[in-house]
C-alpha angles and dihedrals in degrees: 000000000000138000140288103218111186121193124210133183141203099289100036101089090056087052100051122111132199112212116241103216147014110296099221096209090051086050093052099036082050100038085046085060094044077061088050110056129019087234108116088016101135092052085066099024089134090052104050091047086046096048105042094067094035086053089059101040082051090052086231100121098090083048094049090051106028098048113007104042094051100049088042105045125175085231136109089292147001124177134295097208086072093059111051104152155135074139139139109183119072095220093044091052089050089040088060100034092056088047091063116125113262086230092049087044095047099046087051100047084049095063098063119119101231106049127251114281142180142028099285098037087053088052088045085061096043092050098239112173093227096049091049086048097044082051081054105053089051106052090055097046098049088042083055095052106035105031120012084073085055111042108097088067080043094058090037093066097034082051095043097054093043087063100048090048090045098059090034079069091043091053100040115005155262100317097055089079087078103050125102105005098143146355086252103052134081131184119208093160135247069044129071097177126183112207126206086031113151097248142032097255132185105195117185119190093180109194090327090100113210146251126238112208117198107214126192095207098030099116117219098302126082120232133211138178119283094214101080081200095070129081117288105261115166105187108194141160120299117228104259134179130230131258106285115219110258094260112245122267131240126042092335089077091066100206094159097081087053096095124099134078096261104051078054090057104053086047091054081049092059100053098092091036116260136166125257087274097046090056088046095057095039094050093039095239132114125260094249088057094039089051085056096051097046086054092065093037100051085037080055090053098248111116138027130224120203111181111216110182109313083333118091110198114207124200144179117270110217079262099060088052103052082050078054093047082236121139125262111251121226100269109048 
């Protein structure tokens, strides 16, 4: 293993973006390695249990061998053409994948560690129609089946962390974006670097700036593009919370005080993840009131708080989110 160093000069940190929500290419590429290795299991221990069976009632398992896995491999590299975000629409993400040059496709695919093999990869690298279009049904299909019924608790990290980073800039700063993305990561600046990466890097955005990307299924390391000529894209782990206990049932739940538009409104707030501050200025009230409400709601078992630093993050319980008519995420 080696080290990620990322350079960054005077004008990086002003360039760089946050993305706003989940890229659905950088899910299924990650969530494609979380089927690959048992590393990271027990953070997704409900979706993998979950997937595996809905992957063969769906009849997607010899798809999911046989053609993504080997073009997305957990090893030292896969190719950048599948991921060529930023994007936020499935079908724009395909539409631009399969768009991508047959030079572009063949050289990359070239690259792999384990060689091209098999009849359809060979016909990926050639360019063939009926091979792009075969990439393309799978992804959306696997994307239908392992991640679309998850995607509300998806876009609740990715937004949660978003948030946090977000008012950590507004208290101290530019470069506190970059602090703390990952176990694995450490900013020195002018140095972000990424440690247990599989490959001494040098990476220089000179003057491009980067985007961060927050990822769901991303594991404890933070991933960027092979190609130094595209544009800087640093992929890492959204913040997520554990697991909450299933609040107890009966009167301790204290479902009775939830009524009232503002409580609703704070608990609105809290669908796409946000601070105490965040909820306040969102639901008009001040943090001393929205402190108040977030006490009856997380006591009712409808939000979660999760303190990081002098910031406290709430999000939706499954619970929250079916009073919400939202979907259920993969570990609740």
């Amino acid at each position: 293993m080696g080290t990620l160093r990322i350079h960054f000069t005077a004008g990086d940190l002003s360039r760089t973006r946050l993305a706003a929500r989940p890229d659905p290419l950088w899910e299924i590429i990650c969530s494609l390695h979380r089927l690959q290795t048992r590393a990271g299991y027990a953070g997704y221990a409900r979706w993998h249990r979950q997937i595996r069976p809905d992957l063969e009632r769906a009849g997607l398992v010899p798809v999911v061998r046989e053609r993504l896995m080997p073009v997305a491999p957990l090893k030292r590299y896969f190719p950048d053409f599948l991921t060529p975000g930023p994007v936020t629409d499935l079908d724009e993400g395909i539409d631009r994948v399969l768009g991508t040059p047959t030079r572009r496709i063949r050289t990359e695919l070239g690259r792999m560690v384990t060689p091209v093999d098999g009849a359809w990869m060979s016909d990926l690298a050639a360019g063939r129609l009926a091979a792009r279009r075969g990439l393309g049904d799978a992804l959306r299909a696997y994307f239908r089946v392992a991640l679309a019924p998850y995607w509300t608790q998806i876009t609740s990290a990715v937004s949660g962390d978003r948030a946090l980073r977000g008012t950590w800039v507004l208290d101290n700063g530019a470069g506190q974006i970059l602090d703390d993305l990952s176990p694995e990561t450490s900013w020195d600046p002018p140095v972000l670097c990424v440690h247990g990466y599989p490959e001494d890097r040098d990476m220089h955005l000179d003057g491009r700036g980067i985007t961060l990307v927050p990822s769901y299924f991303c594991w404890h390391a933070p991933i960027t593009l092979a190609d130094p000529d595209l544009p800087p894209t640093l992929v890492y782990p959204a913040r997520r919370q554990r697991p909450e206990p299933t609040p107890p049932a009966g009167p301790q739940r204290r479902l009775g005080p939830l009524l009232g538009h503002t409580r609703v409104a704070v608990l609105r707030a809290a669908a796409s993840g946000a601070t105490t501050g965040e909820l306040a200025r969102r639901a008009r009230i001040s943090p001393a009131t929205t402190s108040h409400h977030t006490t009856i709601l997380r006591e009712a078992g409808l939000i979660t708080s999760q303190r990081h630093g002098n910031l406290v993050l709430h999000r939706l319980t499954a619970m929250g989110e079916a009073l919400l008519g939202e979907t259920p995420g993969p570990d609740r």
